[in-house]
Structures are given as C-alpha cells and as structure tokens.
C-alpha positions in Angstrom: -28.1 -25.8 66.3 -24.4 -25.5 65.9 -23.1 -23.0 62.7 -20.5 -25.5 61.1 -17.5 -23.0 59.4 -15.8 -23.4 56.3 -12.5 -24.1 56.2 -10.4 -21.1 55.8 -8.0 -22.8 53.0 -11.4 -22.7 50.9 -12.4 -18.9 51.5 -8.7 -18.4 50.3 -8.7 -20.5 47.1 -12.1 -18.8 46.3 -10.4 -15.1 46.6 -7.9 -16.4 44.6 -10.3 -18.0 41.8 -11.9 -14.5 42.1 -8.8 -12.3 41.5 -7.5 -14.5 38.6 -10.8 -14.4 36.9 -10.9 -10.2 37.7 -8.1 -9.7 36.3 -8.1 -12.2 32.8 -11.3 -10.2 32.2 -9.5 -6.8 32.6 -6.6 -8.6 30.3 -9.3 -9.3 27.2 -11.5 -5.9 27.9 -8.1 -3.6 28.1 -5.2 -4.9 27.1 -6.0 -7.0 24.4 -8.3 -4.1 22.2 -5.3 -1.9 22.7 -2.7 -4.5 21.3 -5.5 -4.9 18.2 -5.6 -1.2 17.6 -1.9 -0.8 17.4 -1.5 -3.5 15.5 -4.2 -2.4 13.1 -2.7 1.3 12.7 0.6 -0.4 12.1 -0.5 -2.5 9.0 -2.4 1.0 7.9 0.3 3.2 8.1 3.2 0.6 6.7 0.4 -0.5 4.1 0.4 3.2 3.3 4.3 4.1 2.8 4.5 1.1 0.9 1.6 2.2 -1.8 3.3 5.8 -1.7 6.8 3.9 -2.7 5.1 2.0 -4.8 3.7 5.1 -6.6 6.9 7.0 -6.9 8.6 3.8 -8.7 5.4 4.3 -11.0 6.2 7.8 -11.4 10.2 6.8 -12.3 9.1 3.9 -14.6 7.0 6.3 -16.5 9.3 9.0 -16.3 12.1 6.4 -17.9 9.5 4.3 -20.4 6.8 6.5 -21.1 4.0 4.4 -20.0 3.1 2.7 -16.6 3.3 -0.7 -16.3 1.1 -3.3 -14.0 4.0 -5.6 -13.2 4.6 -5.7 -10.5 7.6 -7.8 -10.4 9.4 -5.4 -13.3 8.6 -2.6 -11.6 10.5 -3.9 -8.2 13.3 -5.1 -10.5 13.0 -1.6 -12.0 13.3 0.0 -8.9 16.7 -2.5 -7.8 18.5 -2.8 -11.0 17.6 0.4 -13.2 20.7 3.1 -13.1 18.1 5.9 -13.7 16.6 4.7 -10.9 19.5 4.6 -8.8 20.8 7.9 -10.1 17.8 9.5 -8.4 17.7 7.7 -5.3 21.6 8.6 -5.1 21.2 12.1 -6.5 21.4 15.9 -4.5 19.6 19.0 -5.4 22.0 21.5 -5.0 19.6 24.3 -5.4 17.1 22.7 -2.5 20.0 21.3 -0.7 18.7 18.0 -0.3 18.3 14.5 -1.5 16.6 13.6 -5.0 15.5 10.1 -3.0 11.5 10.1 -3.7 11.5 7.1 -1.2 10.3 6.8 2.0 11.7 4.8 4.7 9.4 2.4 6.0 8.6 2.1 9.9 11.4 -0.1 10.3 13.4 2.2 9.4 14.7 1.3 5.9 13.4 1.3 2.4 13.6 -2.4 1.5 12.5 -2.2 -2.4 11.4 -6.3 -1.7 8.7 -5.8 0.9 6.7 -3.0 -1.4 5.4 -6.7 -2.8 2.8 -7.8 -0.2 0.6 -6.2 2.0 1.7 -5.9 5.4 -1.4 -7.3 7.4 -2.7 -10.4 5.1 0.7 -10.9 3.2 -1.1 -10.3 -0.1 0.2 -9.0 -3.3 -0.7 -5.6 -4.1 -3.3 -4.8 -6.9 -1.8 -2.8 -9.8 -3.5 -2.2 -12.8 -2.8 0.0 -16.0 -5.3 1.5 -18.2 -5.8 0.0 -22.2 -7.6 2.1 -24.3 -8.6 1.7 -27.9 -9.4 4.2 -30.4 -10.8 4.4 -33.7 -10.1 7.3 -36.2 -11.3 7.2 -40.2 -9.7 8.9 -42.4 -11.8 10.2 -45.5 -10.7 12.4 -48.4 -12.5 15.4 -49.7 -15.0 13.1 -52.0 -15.8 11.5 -48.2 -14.7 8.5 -49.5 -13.1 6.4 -46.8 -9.4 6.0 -46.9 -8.8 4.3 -44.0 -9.7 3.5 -40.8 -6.5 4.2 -37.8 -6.3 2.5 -34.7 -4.2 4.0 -31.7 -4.1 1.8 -29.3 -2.8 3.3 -25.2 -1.9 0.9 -22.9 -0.3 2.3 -19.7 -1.2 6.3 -19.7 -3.2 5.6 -16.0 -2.9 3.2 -13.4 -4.3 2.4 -10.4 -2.3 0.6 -7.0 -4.8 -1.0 -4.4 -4.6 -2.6 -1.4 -5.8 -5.9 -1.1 -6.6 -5.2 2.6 -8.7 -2.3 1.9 -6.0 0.6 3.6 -6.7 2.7 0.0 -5.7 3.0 -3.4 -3.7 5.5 -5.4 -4.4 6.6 -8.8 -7.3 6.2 -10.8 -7.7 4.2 -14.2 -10.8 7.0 -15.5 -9.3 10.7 -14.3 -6.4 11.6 -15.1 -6.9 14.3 -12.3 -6.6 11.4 -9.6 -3.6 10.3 -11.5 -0.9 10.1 -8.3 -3.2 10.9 -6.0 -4.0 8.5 -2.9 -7.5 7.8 -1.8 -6.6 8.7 2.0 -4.9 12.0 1.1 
C-alpha cells in the first residue's frame, strides 16, 4: 500500500489556524481581564475624588447657608458662581503656607466643577439626600394646662452622597458622627 501525503500548503494553513486561535485565547484570558481591572479601578478612584469634591462643596454650602442641601444642581452652581466659594478656592494660608482650595483635582488633571454630576462608570447622577426631621415640643404652664404645642422643623442638618454604581457613600443621614466621613475611609 502506498502512504499518500498531505499537501504541505495544508500542514501550513493548519499551524497558522493553530497560532491565531493560541494567541486570541491568550488575548481574552490576559489582556482583556487586565484592561477590565484598570478600567474598573479607574471609575473607583475618579468615582471617589468626585464624592470627596462633592463633599467639600457640601461642607462650603453649609458653612455659607447653614444647612445642607440635596440639590444637586444648586450645589454645582454653588460651587461655579458663589464668591465665598471662589474666595476659598482662590484663598492662601499664610500661616500653613498653602492653598485654602479644598478641591481635588481629578485624574485628568483638573477640577472641572461640571463632571462632579454623573458617575464616571454608568454616567448616572449622584444620590444626595438631606436629612428632615420633625419635632414636637408642648408647652404647659405651672397649672399643667397646655399652652401650646411648638413644632421645629430641621431640614438639612445631615446628608448623605452615594454612588449610584456602588464605589461608597459619604455621610450618614442617622449619626452625626459619620457626618463627612466616607464609607471607604
């Protein structure tokens, strides 16, 4: 019996077949999980600055109005417009010798008051939410006869920034302990 060969031209297209297919595999087992990763510690860490920014503009809106607010529209036009605001982002501490800027520049390299809206990753809105709080107080005279009944009502003593992506929150709308302080910190 005579061994009939295979063309050569076939041997080589199946090497070649072979090395593609090696090498698309090592392409979606290596490269692409790294890509995902650093694209997933981007959106944390940008997600991140962004609440912290966020925060401080709380911190100067309540320093300014007394009271937090859950707009979060008002708060970025707070943060563009306000002169307090841009008295303390302009502002040096001679005694520290530094800036008074409680911003941080975000990993492009810039603080861009606009992009504190949306979450990096999903393009969502940030979650900011203020605390209400009702309370009741009668007044009676020394024949505990009721006077009258007061009613103070507290809107915006706490508040509460979240991240629609699930990178953390900061604040806390039941402690005032967990006030400014992030979730990841």
């Amino acid at each position: 019996m005579a061994e009939v060969k295979d063309p050569w031209y076939l041997h080589l297209g199946l090497y070649l077949v072979i090395i593609l297919m090696v090498g698309y595999l090592a392409k979606i087992a290596i490269i692409d999980p790294q890509e995902i990763v650093a694209y997933e510690r981007y959106c944390k860490d940008e997600s991140r600055l962004r609440m912290k920014n966020l925060k401080e503009a709380q911190v100067l809106y309540f320093m300014k109005n007394g009271k937090y607010t859950n707009e979060l529209d008002s708060l970025l036009n707070f943060i563009k417009n306000d002169s307090f605001v841009q008295g303390v982002v302009n502002g040096f501490d001679t005694i520290m010798q530094r800036s008074t800027n409680p911003f941080q520049k975000l990993t492009s390299g810039e603080f861009i008051p606009d992009s504190l809206r949306f979450a990096p990753k999903s393009s969502v809105a940030y979650i900011i939410q203020i605390d209400t709080g009702i309370t009741f107080d009668s007044v009676i005279n020394q024949n505990k006869k009721l006077l009258r009944v007061d009613t103070v009502k507290k809107i915006g003593t706490r508040y509460v920034i979240e991240d629609p992506d699930g990178y953390g929150r900061i604040g806390d709308l039941n402690n005032d302990a967990l006030k400014n302080t992030a979730s990841w910190e």
